[in-house]
C-alpha positions as CSV (number, residue, x, y, z in Angstrom):
1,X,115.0,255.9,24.9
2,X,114.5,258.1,22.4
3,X,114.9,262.0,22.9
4,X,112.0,264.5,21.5
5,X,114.4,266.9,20.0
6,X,112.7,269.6,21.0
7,X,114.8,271.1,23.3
8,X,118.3,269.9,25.5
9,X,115.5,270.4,28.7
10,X,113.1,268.1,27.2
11,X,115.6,265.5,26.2
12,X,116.9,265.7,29.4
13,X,113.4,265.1,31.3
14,X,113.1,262.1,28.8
15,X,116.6,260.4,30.3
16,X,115.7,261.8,34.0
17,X,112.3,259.7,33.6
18,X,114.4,256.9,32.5
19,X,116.7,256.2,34.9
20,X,113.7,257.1,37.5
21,X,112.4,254.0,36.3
22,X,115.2,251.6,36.9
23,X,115.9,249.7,39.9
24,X,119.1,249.1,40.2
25,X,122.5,251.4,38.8
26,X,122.2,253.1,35.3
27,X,125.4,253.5,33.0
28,X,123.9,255.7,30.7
29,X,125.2,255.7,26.4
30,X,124.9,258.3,24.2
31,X,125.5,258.8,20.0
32,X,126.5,262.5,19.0
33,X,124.0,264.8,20.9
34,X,122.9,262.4,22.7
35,X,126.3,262.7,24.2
36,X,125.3,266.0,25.5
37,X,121.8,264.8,27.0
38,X,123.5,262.4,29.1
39,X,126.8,264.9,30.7
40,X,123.3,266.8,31.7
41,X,121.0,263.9,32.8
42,X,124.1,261.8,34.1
43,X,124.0,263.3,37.4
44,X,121.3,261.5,39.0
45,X,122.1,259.3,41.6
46,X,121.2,256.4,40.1
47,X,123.7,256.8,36.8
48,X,127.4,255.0,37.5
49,X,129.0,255.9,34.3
50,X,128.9,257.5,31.1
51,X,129.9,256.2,27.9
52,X,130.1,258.4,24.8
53,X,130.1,256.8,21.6
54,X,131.1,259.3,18.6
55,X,129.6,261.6,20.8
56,X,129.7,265.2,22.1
57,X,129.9,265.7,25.9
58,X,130.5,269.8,26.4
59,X,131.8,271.6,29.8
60,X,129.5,273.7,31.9
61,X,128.3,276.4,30.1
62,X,129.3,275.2,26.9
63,X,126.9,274.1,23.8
64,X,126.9,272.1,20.9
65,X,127.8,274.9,18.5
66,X,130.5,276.1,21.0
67,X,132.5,272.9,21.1
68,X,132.3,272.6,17.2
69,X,133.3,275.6,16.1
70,X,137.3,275.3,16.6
71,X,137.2,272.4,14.3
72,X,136.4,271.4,10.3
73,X,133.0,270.7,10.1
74,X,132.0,267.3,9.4
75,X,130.2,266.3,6.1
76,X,127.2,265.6,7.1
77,X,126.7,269.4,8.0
78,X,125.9,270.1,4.3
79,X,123.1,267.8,4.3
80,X,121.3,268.7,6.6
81,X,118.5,270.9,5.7
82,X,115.7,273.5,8.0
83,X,112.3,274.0,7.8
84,X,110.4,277.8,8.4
85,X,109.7,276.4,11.9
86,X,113.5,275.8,12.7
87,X,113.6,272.0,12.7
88,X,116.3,270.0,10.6
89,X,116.4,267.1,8.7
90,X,118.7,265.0,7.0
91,X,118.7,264.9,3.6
92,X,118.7,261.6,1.7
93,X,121.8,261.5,0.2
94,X,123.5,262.5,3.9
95,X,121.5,259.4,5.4
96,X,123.1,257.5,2.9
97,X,126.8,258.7,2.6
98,X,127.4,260.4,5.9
99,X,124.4,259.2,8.8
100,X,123.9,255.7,7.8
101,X,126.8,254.6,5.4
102,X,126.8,251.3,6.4
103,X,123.2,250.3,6.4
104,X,121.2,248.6,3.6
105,X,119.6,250.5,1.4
106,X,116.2,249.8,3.0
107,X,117.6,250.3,6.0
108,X,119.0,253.8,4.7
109,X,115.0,254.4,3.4
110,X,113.2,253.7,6.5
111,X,115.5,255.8,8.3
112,X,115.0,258.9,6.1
113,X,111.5,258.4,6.1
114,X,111.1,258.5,9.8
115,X,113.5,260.3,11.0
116,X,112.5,263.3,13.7
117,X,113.3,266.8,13.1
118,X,115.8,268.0,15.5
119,X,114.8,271.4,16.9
120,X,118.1,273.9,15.3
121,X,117.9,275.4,18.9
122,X,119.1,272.4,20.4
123,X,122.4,273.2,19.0
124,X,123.1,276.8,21.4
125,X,121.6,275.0,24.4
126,X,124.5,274.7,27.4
127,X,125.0,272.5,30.1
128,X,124.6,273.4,33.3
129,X,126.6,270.3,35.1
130,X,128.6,268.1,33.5
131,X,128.3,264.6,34.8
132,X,131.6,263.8,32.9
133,X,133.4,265.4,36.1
134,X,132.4,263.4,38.8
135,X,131.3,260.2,37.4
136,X,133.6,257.1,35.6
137,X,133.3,258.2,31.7
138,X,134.4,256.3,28.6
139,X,134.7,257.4,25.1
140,X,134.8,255.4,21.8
141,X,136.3,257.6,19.1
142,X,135.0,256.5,15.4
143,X,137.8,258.1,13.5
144,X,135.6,257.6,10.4
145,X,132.7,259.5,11.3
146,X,131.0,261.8,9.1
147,X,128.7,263.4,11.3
148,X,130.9,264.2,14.3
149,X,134.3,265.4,13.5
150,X,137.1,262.7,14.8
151,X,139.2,265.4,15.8
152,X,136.6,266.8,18.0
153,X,135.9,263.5,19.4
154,X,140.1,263.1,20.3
155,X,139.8,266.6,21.6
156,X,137.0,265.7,24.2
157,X,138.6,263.0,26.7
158,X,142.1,264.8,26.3
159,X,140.0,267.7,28.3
């Protein structure tokens, strides 16, 4: 599915409706933030596992931007870019060297051109349970990514 990114509660709502609509169990997968929207939305019923790919997957009460800050920022942090409304995008040379390194280069176009603004709020939004607690998690660590520091993602199953 693909999240709004207007909000962590909208993105949530998205992955709630989702599961809602499968009928059998739900492991649920999630890139970077996305890692975030499923330690919220992972604790339906339905969801038997998490898996968090390069991904971020904060404690209750924590956010994106808490959980990043003890560690180097990644590169693709200098490319990305906000507008007067709040809402970031990537630019096209961070698609290309640090988002989307190893697509084709018209691969690497169509994503910059549709690409959704993510809402800069997103980033200071906490959990309020993390599913990672209670349910069977997994994480792959991409040691290297260039959007979600490696030493962040070790950091996160040793917790």
């Amino acid at each position: 599915m693909q999240n709004r990114l207007t909000s962590l509660a909208d993105d949530v709502a998205v992955t709630r409706r989702a599961i809602a609509s499968q009928d059998g169990p739900v492991l649920l997968v999630g890139h970077s933030y996305g890692g975030v929207v499923i330690t919220e939305a992972g604790n339906d019923p339905k969801v038997v596992g998490l898996v968090y790919v390069a991904a971020l997957a904060p404690p209750e009460g924590e956010s994106v931007a808490s959980v990043t800050k003890p560690f180097p920022p990644a590169p693709l942090g200098s490319e990305v870019r906000a507008d007067a409304e709040g809402f970031l995008t990537v630019t096209p040379k961070g698609i290309a060297e640090d988002f989307a390194q190893d697509l084709t280069d018209k691969e690497k176009q169509i994503l910059t051109a549709t690409q959704a603004p993510t809402a800069a709020a997103i980033f200071g939004a906490t959990v309020t349970t993390a599913a990672w607690k209670t349910k069977p998690s997994w994480c792959v660590i991409a040691s290297n990514d260039r959007a979600v520091s490696p030493e962040l993602q070790k950091a996160k199953p040793q917790r």
